[in-house]
N, C-alpha and C positions, 0 to 999 in steps of 0.2 A: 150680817154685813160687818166689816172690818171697820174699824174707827181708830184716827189717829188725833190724837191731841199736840199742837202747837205751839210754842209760845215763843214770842218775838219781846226778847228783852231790849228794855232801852231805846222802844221805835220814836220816842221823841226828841231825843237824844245822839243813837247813829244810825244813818238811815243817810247816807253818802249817795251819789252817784246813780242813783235807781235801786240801791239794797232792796229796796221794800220790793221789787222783781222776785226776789228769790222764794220770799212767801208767797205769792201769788201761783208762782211755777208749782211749788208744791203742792198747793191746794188745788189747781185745776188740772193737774196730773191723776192727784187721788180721784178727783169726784169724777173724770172721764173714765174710771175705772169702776164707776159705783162704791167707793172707800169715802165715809164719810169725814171730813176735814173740820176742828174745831179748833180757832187761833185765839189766844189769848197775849193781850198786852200787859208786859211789866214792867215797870218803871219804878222812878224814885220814892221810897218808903213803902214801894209794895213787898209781900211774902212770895219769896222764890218755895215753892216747896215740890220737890225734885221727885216726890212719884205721882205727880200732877200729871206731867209731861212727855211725849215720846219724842217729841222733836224740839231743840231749840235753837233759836235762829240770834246771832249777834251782830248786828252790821259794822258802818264806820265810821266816825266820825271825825270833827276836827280837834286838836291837842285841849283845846275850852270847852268844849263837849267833853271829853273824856275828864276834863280832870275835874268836875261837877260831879260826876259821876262814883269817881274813886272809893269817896269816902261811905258810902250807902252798898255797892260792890264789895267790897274787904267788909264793912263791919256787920254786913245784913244777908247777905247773899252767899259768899264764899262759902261757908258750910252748907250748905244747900245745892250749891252746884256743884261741889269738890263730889258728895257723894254721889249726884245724879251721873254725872264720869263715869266716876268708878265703878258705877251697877249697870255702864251699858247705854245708857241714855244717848241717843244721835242728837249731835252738834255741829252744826256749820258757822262758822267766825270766821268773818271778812274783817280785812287790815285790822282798825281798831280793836276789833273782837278778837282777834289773831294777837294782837299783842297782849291785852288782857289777861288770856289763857295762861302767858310764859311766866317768871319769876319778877324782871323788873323792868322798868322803861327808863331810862337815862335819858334826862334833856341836854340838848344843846350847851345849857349851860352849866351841866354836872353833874346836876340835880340826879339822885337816884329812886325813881320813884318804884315803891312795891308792887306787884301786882298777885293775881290768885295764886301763881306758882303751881298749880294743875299739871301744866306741861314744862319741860326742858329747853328752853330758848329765853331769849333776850332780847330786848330791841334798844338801840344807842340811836336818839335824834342827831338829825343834820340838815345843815341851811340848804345842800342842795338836794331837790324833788327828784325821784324815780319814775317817771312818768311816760305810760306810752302802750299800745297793744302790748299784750302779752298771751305768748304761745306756749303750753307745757303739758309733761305727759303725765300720764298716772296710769301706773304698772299694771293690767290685768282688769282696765276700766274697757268696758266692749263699746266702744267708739270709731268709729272710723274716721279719718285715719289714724291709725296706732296708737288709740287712746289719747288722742291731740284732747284738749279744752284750750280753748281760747276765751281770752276777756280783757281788761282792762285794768291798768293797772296807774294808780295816783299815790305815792305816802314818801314823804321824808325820812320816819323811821327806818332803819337796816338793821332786820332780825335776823342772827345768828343759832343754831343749833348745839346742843349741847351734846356732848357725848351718850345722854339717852334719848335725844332727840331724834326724829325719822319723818323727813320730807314726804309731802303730801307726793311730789311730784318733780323731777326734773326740766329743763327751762331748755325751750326749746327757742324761742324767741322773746324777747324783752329782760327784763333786772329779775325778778323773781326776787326773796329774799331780800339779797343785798347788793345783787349784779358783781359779783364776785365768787360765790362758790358753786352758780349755777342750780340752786336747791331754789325750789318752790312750796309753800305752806307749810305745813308740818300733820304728822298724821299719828292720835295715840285712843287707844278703843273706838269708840265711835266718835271722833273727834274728828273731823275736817278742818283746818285753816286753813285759809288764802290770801291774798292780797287781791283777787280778782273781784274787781267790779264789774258793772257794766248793762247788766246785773248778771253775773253765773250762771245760776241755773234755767234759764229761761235758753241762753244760747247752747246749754252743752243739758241735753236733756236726759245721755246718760248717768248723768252724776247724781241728775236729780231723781233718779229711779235706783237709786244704788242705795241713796239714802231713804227713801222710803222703803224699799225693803228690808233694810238693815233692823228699821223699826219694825217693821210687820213680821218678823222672826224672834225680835227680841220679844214681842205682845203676844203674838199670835201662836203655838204650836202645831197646829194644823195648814198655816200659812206655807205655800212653796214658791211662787214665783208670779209675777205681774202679766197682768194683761199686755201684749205688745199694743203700743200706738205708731198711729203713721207719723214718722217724725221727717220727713221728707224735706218739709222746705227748713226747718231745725240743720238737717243736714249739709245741706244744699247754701245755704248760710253759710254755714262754720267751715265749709271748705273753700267757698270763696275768701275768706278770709285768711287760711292757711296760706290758700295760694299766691295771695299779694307780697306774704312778706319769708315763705320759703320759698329758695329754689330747689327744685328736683334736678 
C-alpha cells in the first residue's frame, strides 16, 4: 500500500475561508484509492523537519495571524522548508502561504517585512480588497474546460513576479495576482501558490490529483498513475460556475 504523509503548517493560525478544505480533498482522494493518508499539525515552536513530509499544506490568514507567526517561520522553520523545496517536496500555499513563500511583504505603511525568499515574488499591501470569484487556467492541467480552476479569491496584498518567477496560472476571470498583469499564483518545483480559496481543491479535483501524484512519483518508483474517480458532480459544479461569469 502507498502511504503519504501530510503536514498542515500553521492550522491554527491560517486556515481562511474553508482552507482546512484542501486537506480534507487530499486525504479522501487518497484513501478512496486505498493510499493511506497521515496529517500532521505544525505550529508555533514546533520542528518542521523536511523528510518527515510528502505533502505540505499552507493556508491564509489575516496580516495579525501572519505576523505572530513571522518570527518562529524565518528563525525555526526556513531552513527546513527551503530544503524540503529544493529536494522536490509538494506544496500547496494559499494567499498567505503564497506570500510567505516570496522575498518580502511591504505594508501599507512601508514597512518591509522579510519573508522565506524560496520563490521570486513580492507582495505590497493595499487599503483596497481584491475580492470576488476567480476563474484561471493552468497550462497542461487535464480539466475541463481548458484546464479552468475556479475558486475564490479574498487579499489586499498584490503580488508581483520577478523575473525568475512563473505563474501558476493565467486569469481568466477575477484579479489573480494583482489584477493588472493577468498572472495567477506562481509555480517553482513542486511548489503551487494561489490566492484561491474557497477551498481549492475540493472544487477543482484535477489539481488535487496532480498533486498527489507528484508525490507518489517523487516516493514511490514503481508508482505510474491514479486510480480515476467519478468526479461528475466535481464537474458538473465547476462548469456551472464558469458559465455564470464567462460568455462563450
Amino acid at each position: 500500500m502507498y502511504q503519504l504523509s501530510i503536514c498542515h503548517l500553521y492550522p491554527d493560525l491560517l486556515n481562511l475561508y474553508g482552507d482546512y478544505g484542501n486537506i480534507q480533498a487530499l486525504k479522501k482522494r487518497m484513501q478512496w484509492r486505498g493510499i493511506e493518508a497521515a496529517v500532521s499539525q505544525v505550529s508555533l515552536g514546533d520542528r518542521f523537519s523536511p523528510s518527515d513530509y510528502d505533502i505540505v499544506f499552507i493556508g491564509g490568514g489575516q496580516d495579525y495571524e501572519q505576523s505572530i507567526l513571522y518570527a518562529d517561520l524565518i528563525e525555526y522553520k526556513k531552513e527546513g522548508i527551503t530544503e524540503a523545496v529544493e529536494n522536490g517536496v509538494v506544496f500547496l500555499c494559499i494567499c498567505g502561504g503564497f506570500q510567505l513563500m516570496g522575498l518580502y511583504y511591504k505594508t501599507p505603511e512601508g514597512e518591509e517585512i522579510p519573508c522565506l525568499g524560496i520563490m521570486d515574488h513580492w507582495t505590497i499591501g493595499n487599503e483596497k480588497r481584491l475580492v470576488g470569484n476567480l476563474i484561471f487556467s493552468i497550462e497542461g492541467l487535464n480539466q475541463e474546460p481548458n484546464g479552468y480552476i475556479v475558486g475564490f479569491e479574498n487579499h489586499s496584498g498584490k503580488t508581483y513576479l520577478g523575473e525568475r518567477g512563473k505563474p501558476l496560472g493565467k486569469v481568466i476571470y477575477g484579479f489573480g495576482n494583482n489584477g493588472e498583469d493577468g498572472f495567477e499564483g506562481a509555480r517553482y518545483k513542486n511548489v503551487f501558490c494561489s490566492y484561491s480559496h474557497g477551498s481549492l481543491l475540493p472544487k477543482n479535483p484535477a489539481l488535487a490529483d496532480e498533486l498527489i501524484t507528484l508525490a507518489l512519483k517523487r516516493k514511490y518508483s514503481d508508482f505510474v498513475s491514479l486510480q480515476p474517480l467519478d468526479d461528475h458532480l466535481e464537474a458538473n459544479a465547476r462548469k456551472s460556475i464558469i458559465s455564470r461569469y464567462i460568455r462563450k
